[in-house]
C-alpha positions in Angstrom: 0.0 0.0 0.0 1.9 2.9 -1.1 1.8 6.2 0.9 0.9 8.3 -2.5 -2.5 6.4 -2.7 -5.2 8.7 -2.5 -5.8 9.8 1.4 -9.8 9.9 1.0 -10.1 7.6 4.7 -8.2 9.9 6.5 -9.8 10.8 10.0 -11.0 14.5 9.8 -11.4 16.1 13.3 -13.5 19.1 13.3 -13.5 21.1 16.1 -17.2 20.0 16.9 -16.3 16.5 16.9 -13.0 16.9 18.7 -14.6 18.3 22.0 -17.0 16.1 21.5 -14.0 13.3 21.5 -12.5 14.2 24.4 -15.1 14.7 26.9 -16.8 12.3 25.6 -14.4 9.3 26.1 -13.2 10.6 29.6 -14.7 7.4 31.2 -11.2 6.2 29.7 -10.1 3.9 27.2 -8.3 0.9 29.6 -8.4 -2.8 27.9 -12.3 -3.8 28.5 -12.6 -7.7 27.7 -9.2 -7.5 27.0 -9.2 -7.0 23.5 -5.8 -5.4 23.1 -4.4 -8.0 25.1 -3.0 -10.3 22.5 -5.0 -13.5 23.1 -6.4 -13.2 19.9 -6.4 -16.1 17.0 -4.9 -15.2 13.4 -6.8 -14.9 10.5 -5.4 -18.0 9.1 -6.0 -20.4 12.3 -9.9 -19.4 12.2 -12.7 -21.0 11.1 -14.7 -18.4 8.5 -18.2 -18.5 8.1 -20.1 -19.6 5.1 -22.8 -16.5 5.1 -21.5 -13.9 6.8 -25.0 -11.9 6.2 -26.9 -14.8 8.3 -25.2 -14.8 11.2 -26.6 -14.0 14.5 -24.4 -12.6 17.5 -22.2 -9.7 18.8 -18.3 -10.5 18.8 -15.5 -8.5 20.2 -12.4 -8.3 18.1 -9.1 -8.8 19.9 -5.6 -8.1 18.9 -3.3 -11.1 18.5 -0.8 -9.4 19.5 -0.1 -6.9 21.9 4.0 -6.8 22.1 6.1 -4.4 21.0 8.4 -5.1 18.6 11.3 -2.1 18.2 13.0 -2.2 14.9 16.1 -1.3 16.4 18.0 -1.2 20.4 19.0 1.9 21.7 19.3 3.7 17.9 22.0 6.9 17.7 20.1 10.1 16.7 21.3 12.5 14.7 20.8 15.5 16.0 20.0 18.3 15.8 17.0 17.3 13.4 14.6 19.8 11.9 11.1 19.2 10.9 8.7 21.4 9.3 5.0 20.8 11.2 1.9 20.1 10.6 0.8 24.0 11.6 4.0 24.3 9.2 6.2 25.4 12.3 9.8 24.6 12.1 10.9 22.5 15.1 14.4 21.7 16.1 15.2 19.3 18.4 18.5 18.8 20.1 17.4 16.4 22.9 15.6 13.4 22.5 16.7 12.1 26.3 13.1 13.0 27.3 10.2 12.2 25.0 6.7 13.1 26.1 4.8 11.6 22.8 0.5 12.4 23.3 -2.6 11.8 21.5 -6.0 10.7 21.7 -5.0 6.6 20.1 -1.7 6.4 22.1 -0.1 6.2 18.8 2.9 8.5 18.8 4.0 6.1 21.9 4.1 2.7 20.0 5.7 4.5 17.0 8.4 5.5 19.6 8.7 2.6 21.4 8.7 0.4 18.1 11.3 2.8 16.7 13.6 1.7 19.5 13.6 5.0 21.8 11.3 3.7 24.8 13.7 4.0 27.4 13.4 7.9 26.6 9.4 8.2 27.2 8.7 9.9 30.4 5.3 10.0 30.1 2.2 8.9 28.6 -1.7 9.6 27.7 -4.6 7.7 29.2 -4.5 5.7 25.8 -1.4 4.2 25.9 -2.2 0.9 28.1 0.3 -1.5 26.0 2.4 -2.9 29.1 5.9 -1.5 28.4 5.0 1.7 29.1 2.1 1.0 31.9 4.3 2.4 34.7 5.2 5.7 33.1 3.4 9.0 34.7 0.1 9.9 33.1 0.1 13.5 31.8 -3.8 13.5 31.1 -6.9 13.5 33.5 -10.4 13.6 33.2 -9.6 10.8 30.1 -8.3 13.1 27.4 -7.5 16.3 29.0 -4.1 17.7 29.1 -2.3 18.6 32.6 0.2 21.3 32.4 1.7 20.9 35.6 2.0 17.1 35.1 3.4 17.9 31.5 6.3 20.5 33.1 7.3 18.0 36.2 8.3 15.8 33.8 10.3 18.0 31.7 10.1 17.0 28.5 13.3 16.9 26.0 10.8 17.1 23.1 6.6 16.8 23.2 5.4 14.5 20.0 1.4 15.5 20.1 -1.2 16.3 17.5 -4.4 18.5 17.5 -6.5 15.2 19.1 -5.5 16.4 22.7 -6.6 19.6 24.4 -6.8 22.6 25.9 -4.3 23.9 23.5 -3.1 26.4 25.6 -1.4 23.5 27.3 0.7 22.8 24.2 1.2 26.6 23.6 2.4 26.9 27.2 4.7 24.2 26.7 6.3 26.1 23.7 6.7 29.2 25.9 8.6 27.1 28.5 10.9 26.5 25.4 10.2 23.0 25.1 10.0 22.0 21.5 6.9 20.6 20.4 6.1 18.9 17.1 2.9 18.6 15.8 1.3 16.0 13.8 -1.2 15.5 11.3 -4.5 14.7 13.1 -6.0 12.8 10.0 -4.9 9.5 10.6 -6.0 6.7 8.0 -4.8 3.1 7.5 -3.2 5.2 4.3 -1.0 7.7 6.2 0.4 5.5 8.8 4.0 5.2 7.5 4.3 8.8 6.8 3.4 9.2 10.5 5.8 7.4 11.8 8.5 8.8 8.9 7.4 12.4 10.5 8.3 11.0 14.1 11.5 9.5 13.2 12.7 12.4 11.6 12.0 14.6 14.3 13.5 12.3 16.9 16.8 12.2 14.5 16.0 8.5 13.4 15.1 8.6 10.1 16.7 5.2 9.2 14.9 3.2 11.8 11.7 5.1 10.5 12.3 4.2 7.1 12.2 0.7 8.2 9.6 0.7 10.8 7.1 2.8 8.1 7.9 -0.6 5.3 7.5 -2.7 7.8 3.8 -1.4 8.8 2.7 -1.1 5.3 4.2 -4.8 4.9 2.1 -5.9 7.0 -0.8 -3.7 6.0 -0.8 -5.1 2.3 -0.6 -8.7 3.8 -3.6 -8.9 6.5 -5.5 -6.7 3.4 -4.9 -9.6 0.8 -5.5 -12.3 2.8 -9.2 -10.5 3.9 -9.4 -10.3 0.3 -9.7 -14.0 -0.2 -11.8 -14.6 2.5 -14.3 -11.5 2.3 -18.2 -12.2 0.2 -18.3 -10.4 -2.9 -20.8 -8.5 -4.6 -24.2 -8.4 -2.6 -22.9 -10.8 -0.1 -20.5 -8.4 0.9 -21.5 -7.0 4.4 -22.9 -3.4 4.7 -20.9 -1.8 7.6 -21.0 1.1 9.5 -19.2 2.7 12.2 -21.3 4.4 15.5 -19.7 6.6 18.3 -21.7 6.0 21.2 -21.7 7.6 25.1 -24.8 6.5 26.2 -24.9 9.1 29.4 -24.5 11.7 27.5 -26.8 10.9 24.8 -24.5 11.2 22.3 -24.0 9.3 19.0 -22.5 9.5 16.1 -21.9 7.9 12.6 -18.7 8.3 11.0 -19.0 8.4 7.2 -16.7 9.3 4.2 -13.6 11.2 5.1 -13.6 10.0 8.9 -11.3 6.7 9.0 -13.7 4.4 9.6 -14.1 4.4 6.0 -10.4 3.3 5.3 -11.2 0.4 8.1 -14.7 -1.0 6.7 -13.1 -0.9 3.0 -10.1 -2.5 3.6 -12.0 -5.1 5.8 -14.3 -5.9 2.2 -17.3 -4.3 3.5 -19.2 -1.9 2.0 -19.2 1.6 3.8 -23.0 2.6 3.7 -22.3 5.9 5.4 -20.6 7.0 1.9 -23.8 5.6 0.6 -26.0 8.0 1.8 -23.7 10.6 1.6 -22.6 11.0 4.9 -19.2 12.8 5.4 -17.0 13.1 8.1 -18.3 12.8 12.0 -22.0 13.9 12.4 -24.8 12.5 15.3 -26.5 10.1 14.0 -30.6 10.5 13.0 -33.3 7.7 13.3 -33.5 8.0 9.2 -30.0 8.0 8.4 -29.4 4.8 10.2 -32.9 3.2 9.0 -31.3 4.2 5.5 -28.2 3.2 5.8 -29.5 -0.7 6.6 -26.2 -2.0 7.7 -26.1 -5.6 8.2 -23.1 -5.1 11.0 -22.1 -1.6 13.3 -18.5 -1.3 14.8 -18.4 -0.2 17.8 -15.8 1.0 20.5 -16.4 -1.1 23.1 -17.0 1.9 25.7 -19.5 3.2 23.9 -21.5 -0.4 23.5 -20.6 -0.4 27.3 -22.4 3.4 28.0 -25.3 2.3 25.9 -25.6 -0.8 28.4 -24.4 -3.3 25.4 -26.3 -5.2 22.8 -28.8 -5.5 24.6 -29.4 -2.2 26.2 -28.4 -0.4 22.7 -32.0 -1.5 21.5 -33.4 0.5 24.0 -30.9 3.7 23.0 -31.5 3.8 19.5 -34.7 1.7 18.4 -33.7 2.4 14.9 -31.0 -0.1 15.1 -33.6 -2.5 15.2 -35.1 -1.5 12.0 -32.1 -2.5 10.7 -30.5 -6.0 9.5 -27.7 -5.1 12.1 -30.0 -4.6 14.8 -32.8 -7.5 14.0 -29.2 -10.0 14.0 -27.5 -8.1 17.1 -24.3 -7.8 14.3 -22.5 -5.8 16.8 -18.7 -5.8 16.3 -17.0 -3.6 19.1 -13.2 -3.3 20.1 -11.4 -1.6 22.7 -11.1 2.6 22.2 -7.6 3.0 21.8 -6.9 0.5 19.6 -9.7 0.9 16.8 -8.8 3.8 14.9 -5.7 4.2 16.2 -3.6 3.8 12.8 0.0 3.3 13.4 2.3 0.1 13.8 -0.2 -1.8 15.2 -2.8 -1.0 12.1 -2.2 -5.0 10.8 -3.4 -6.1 13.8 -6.2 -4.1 14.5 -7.4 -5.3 11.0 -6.8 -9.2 11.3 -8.3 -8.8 14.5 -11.5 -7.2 13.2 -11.8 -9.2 10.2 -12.1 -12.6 12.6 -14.8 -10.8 14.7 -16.4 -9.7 11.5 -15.6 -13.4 9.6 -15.0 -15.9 12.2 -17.0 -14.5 15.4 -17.5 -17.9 17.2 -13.5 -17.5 17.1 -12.9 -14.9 18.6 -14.6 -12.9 22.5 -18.1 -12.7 23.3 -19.6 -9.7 24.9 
């Protein structure tokens, strides 16, 4: 999968839907029914079912592996390195002896850590839970919320963030402490992974090892995608997916259509995205007609949302739409854990074979 193909499933946060993000998910993302736990089954080991349409269940989709794996030990930067921004700032850095690396997935940590530098993390957000890094200090409260006095304790060599996190006058208090802070992208896709991690490594003075570690992920990317290929229904047997945000106490929901990542997930997993159907672009709360329009035959979930809406069972009584739908009549409810979903880094293989065994080999995989 190169990183020139067209970047139409990148995740577009609007500032709507980015407050809405972060207060939203403050209940935390954690590893409910440990799906990031790495107890998954491969693709290949499973069992796939003969009419994916027919069947009749919720599944949880769980990672099979949760390690990681650091393309290099203890790598030499070369520094100073310079990087132009996302908000087109240029950044030096001269000290990587510090990294704080923050955003709503937790994926600027793995993409350090895999790129060999996790002995120089100091710190992490609420959605980094992989177990190398479980001790470190949290620098966010209230679930997504930045803490600038738990950011400056640490002191920080270099902050890795995106526009996912706020307040931002955190981050532009951080700059004013003369702390350099480099900004990523905030449209994340299955597409832009490796130049992710390529901007990370640069900054961090490792381009080599980010070079590799970007191949790598798309390696892997192209492999899980062919092999879904062969097993995935075609033409009107393929399933009709869509993705809901759910938080249940606030009475929030929200479908995420064209343009918002989850279509780059439910395309690559041989679905058909039915939010792009019916037009539905980027992040916007859901209506009783959209979703009776849409008639998917499964919904992805984040599995603290199903939890808010008290599960499959108690979703019925949140949105009675859903069961106007083949989804809903079928309880074709495919949830995984909030931090690893969209999360789109080095882990993005693994978050797709472990979503295409809930979707294709259910009684394989959890139950909720």
């Amino acid at each position: 999968m190169s990183r020139k193909q067209n970047n139409s499933g990148r995740l577009k946060l609007t500032a709507l839907t980015l407050v809405g993000l972060l207060v939203l998910t403050a209940c935390g993302s954690g590893d409910a029914k440990n799906s990031v736990d790495g107890s998954g089954k491969a693709l290949s080991s499973v069992q796939i079912l003969d009419d994916p349409k027919s069947y009749e269940g919720p599944s949880t989709a769980v990672l099979t592996g949760a390690d990681i794996d650091p393309v290099a030990k203890r790598p030499e930067p070369k520094l100073p390195a310079s990087i132009v921004d996302a908000q087109d700032n240029q950044v030096t850095v001269t000290d990587i002896s510090r990294i704080l690396p923050i955003d709503l997935y937790g994926t600027s940590s793995r993409v350090v850590f895999d790129l060999g530098l996790g002995d120089n993390v100091i710190g992490r957000d609420t959605s980094t839970t992989f177990e190398e890094a479980q001790e470190l200090p949290l620098v966010t409260q209230n679930g997504h919320e930045l803490n600038a006095e738990a950011i400056l304790q640490l002191a920080p060599s270099v902050i890795i963030t995106d526009t996912s996190l706020g307040p931002w006058d955190v981050i532009e208090q951080m700059r004013q402490a003369g702390i350099p802070v480099v900004v990523l992208d905030a449209e994340r896709s299955l597409e832009t992974s490796a130049e992710m991690i390529e901007q990370i490594a640069t900054a961090l003075g490792v381009p080599e090892e980010g070079k590799k570690l970007a191949e790598r992920t798309e390696e892997e990317i192209a492999k899980i995608t062919a092999q879904i290929s062969d097993i995935a229904p075609e033409g009107d047997r393929r399933l009709r997916m869509l993705m809901l945000y759910a938080r249940g106490q606030s009475g929030i929901y929200y479908i995420f259509g064209e343009g918002s990542g989850a279509d780059s997930l439910i395309t690559s997993l041989g679905g058909i995205d039915v939010a792009e159907e019916i037009g539905w672009n980027g992040m916007k709360p859901m209506t009783d007609e959209a979703m009776i329009k849409a008639e998917p035959d499964l919904i992805i979930m984040m599995t603290k949302g199903l939890e808010s809406v008290g599960g499959v069972e108690g979703i019925a009584d949140s949105v009675p739409a859903i069961e106007l739908t083949p989804a809903g009549k079928n309880h074709r409810i495919v949830d995984m854990d909030d931090s690893a979903l969209l999360s789109f880094g080095p882990n993005s293989a693994a978050v797709l074979e472990a979503m295409s065994v809930a979707v294709y080999a259910p009684e394989a995989g959890s139950q909720p």
